[in-house]
N, C-alpha and C positions, 0 to 999 in steps of 0.2 A: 423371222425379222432380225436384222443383225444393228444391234443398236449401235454397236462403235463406229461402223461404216457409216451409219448418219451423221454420230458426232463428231466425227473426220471431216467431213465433208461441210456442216456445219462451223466446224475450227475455220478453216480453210476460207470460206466466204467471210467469216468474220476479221481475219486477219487482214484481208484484202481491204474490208473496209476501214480496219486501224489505220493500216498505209495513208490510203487515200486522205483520209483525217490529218494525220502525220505531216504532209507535205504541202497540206492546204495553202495556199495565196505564197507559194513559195519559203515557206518556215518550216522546221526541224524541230516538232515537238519530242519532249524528250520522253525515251521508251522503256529508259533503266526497269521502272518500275512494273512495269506490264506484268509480266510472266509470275510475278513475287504477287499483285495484287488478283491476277485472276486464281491461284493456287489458296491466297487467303479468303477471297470471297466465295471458290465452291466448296471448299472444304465447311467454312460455315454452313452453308445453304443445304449441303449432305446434311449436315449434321443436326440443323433444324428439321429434316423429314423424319428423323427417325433413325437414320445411318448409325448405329452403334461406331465409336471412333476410331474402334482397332481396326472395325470393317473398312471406314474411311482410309486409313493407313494404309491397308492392304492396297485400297484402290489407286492410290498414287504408287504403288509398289512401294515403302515405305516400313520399319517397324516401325512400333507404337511407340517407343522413347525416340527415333529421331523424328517423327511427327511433331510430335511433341513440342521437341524442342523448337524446329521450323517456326509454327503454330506461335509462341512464346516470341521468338524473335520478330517475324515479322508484326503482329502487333505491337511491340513496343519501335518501332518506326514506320508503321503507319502513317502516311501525310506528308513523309518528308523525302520528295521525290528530288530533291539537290536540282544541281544547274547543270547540264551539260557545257560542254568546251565549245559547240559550236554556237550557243545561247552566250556564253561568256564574249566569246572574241567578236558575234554581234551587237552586243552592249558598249561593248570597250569602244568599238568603231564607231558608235554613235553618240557617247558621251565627248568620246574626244576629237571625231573629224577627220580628216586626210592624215593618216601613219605611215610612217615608213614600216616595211616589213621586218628592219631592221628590230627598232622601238617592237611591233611587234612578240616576236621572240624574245624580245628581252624583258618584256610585260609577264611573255606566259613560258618563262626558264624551267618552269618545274613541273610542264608537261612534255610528252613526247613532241619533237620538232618534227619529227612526221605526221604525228596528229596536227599537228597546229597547220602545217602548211597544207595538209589535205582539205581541211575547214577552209583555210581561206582560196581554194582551188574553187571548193565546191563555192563558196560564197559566190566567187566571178563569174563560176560558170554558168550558176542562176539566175545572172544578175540580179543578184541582192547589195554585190558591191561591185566597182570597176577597179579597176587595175591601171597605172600608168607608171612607166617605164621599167625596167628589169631589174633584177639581182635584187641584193640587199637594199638598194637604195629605193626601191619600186614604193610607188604610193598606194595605198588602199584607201576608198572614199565608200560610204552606203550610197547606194544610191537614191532618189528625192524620194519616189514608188516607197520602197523598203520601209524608210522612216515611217511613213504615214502604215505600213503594213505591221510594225513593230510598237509605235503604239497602237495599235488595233490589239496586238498580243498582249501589250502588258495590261489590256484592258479587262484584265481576268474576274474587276469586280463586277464589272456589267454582265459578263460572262455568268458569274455567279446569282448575280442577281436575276438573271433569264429562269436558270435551273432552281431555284429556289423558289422563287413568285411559281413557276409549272407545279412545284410538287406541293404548297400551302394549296396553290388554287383546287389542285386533285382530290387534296387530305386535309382540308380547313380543320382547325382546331391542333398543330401541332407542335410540338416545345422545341427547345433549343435541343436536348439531348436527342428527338426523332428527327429532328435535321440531319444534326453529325452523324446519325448511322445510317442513315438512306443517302447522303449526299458528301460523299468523301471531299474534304475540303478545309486548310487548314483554318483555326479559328479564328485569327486577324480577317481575312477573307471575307468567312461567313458573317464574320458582326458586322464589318463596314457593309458587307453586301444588304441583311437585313432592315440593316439604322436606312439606308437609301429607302429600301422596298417602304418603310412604314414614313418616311420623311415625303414621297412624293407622293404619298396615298394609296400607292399597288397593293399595300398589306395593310393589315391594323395587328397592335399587340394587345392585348390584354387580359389580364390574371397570366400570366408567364406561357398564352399562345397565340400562336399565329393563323390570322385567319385573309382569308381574298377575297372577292367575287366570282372574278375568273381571270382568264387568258390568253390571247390571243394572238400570231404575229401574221397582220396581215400580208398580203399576195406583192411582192415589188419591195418586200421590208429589207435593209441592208445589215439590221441588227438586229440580233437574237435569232437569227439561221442556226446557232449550235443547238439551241432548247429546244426547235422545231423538226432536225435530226436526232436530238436526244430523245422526243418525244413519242414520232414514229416509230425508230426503233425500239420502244421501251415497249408500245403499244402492239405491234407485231409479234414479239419476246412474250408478252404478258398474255395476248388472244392465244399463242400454240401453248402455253404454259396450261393454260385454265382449260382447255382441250382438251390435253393431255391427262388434266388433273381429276377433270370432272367426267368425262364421257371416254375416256383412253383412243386409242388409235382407231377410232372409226369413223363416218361421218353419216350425218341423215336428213333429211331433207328440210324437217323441221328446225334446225338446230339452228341457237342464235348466237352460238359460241363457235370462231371459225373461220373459215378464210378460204378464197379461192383465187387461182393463178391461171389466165389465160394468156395463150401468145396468139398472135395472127398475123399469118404470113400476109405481104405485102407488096404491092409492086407500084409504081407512079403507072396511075391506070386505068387501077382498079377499081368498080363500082363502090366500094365499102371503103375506099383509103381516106380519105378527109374526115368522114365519119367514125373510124376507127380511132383515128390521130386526134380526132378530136375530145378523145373520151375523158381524157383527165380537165380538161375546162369543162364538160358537162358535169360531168358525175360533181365537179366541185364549186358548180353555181345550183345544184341541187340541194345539198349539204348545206352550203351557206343558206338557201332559203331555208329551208324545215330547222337550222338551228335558230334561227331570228327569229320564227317562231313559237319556238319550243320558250327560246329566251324571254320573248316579251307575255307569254304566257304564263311564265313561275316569276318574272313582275307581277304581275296583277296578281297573283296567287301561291306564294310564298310554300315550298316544299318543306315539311316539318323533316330533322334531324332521321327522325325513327323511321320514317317512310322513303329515304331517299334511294335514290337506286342510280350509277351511273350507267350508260352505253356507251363505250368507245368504239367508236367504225375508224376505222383504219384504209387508206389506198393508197395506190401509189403506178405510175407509169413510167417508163420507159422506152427509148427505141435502140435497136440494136444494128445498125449498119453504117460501110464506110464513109460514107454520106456525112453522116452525121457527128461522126469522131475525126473529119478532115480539116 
């Protein structure tokens, strides 16, 4: 078994989906910090199994004093992922309105004017902003879309408040400090986010923890799509982990730990095509019936702390042809 060749492969699908994240509704989240926080969160998580540190070093190719040091630094800037230039000159365009490209450059003098003019290339060409007339004198507007997409962005408390109510409702009973290390997030953030979650009733505080009911973002919802991506992937991530962890690379019939991937070929046609395509609305008016059950069952009958046990079931569908990406 060639383990690197998995987590090649695995790198590789995951980076795909950062992108796609990245460019969502047409915006440029910023990436600085990527590569610096996935290095500090595996190197933790080695080192929580057991991974002796010098081993871990090793592992990144690394000696042990420049680990070290890495280690050291990025912890103490943890959280603070700054602003990128194409976040800035978005901002500037929408606080202040129709610019000249002039004003521009002259706003952002102490950046590259290559950088700056490529942002605002890339701005028009997404139309995130329009453009009217040439040279120095040329105006830059956001456009109406954009606005309403930009605060959609700066809406990072609702964002927060998604990821936070997911993880109380998962792990009731937890403190501010099991926040901050499960849910990287700076602290102005997470408090406004919280003070919300226990002000509208989604949370309750008390003796200094946080507790839920639960969670849910129904079918047609337009907000909290991130916590419902965070969630699946967390939940795909955590079934191969605990797989992995408990039974190693094998699988068996009984197992209740696990996961399985079918494709089916297909053609407009074919006796099983409606039914096949159909299968992510069945399997998930199934689901919702046995949880409403399940739910109004531990109403009447309240699970004690000591006895609880969660199931996560996990699915998911997709199709793959030109058809459908035209």
């Amino acid at each position: 078994m060639d383990v690197k060749l998995l987590i090649d492969a695995i790198m590789r699908q995951t980076t795909v989906l950062i992108a796609e994240l990245a460019t969502t509704a047409g915006l440029r989240a910023p990436l600085a910090h990527v590569a610096d926080t996935v290095f500090l969160e595996l190197s933790k998580e080695l080192e929580s199994q057991g991974v002796p540190r010098k081993v871990v070093a090793d592992m990144f190719g690394l000696a042990l004093r420049g680990y070290q040091k890495r280690i050291h630094r990025l912890e103490e800037t943890a959280g603070n992922t700054g602003q990128t230039l194409w976040q800035a000159v978005l901002e500037q365009l929408t606080r202040r309105g129709p610019t000249t490209r002039k004003q521009l450059f002259r706003d952002f003098q102490k950046d590259e004017p290559g950088a700056v003019g490529s942002v605002l290339s890339d701005l028009v060409s997404s139309g995130i902003a329009s453009r009217t007339g040439s040279g120095e004198s040329s105006v830059y507007s956001v456009t109406r879309d954009e606005e309403r997409a930009l605060l959609a962005q700066e809406g990072s408390v609702e964002t927060a408040c998604s990821l936070l109510w997911l993880e109380i409702a998962r792990r009731p009973g937890l403190t501010q400090d099991d926040l901050a290390a499960s849910l990287p997030m700076s602290a102005d953030i997470r408090g406004k986010a919280l003070a919300l979650l226990v002000d509208d009733g989604r949370a309750r505080f008390c003796e200094g923890r946080y507790n839920a009911d639960g969670m849910s973002i129904p079918v047609g919802a337009t907000q909290g799509w991130e916590v419902a991506v965070f969630d699946h992937f967390r939940s795909v991530c955590g079934g191969i982990s605990r797989k992995l962890r408990r039974e190693g690379p094998r699988s068996e019939a009984q197992d209740v730990c696990g996961g399985a991937t079918l494709t089916f070929d297909l053609q407009p046609g074919h006796p099983h095509y409606a039914e096949t395509r159909a299968l992510l609305q069945t399997v998930r008016r199934q689901l919702n019936e046995l949880w409403e059950r399940v739910e109004a069952h531990n109403a009447a009958h309240p699970i004690s702390t000591g006895d609880a046990e969660q199931v996560t079931f996990y699915f998911g569908q997709f199709t793959d042809s030109e058809k459908e990406d035209s």
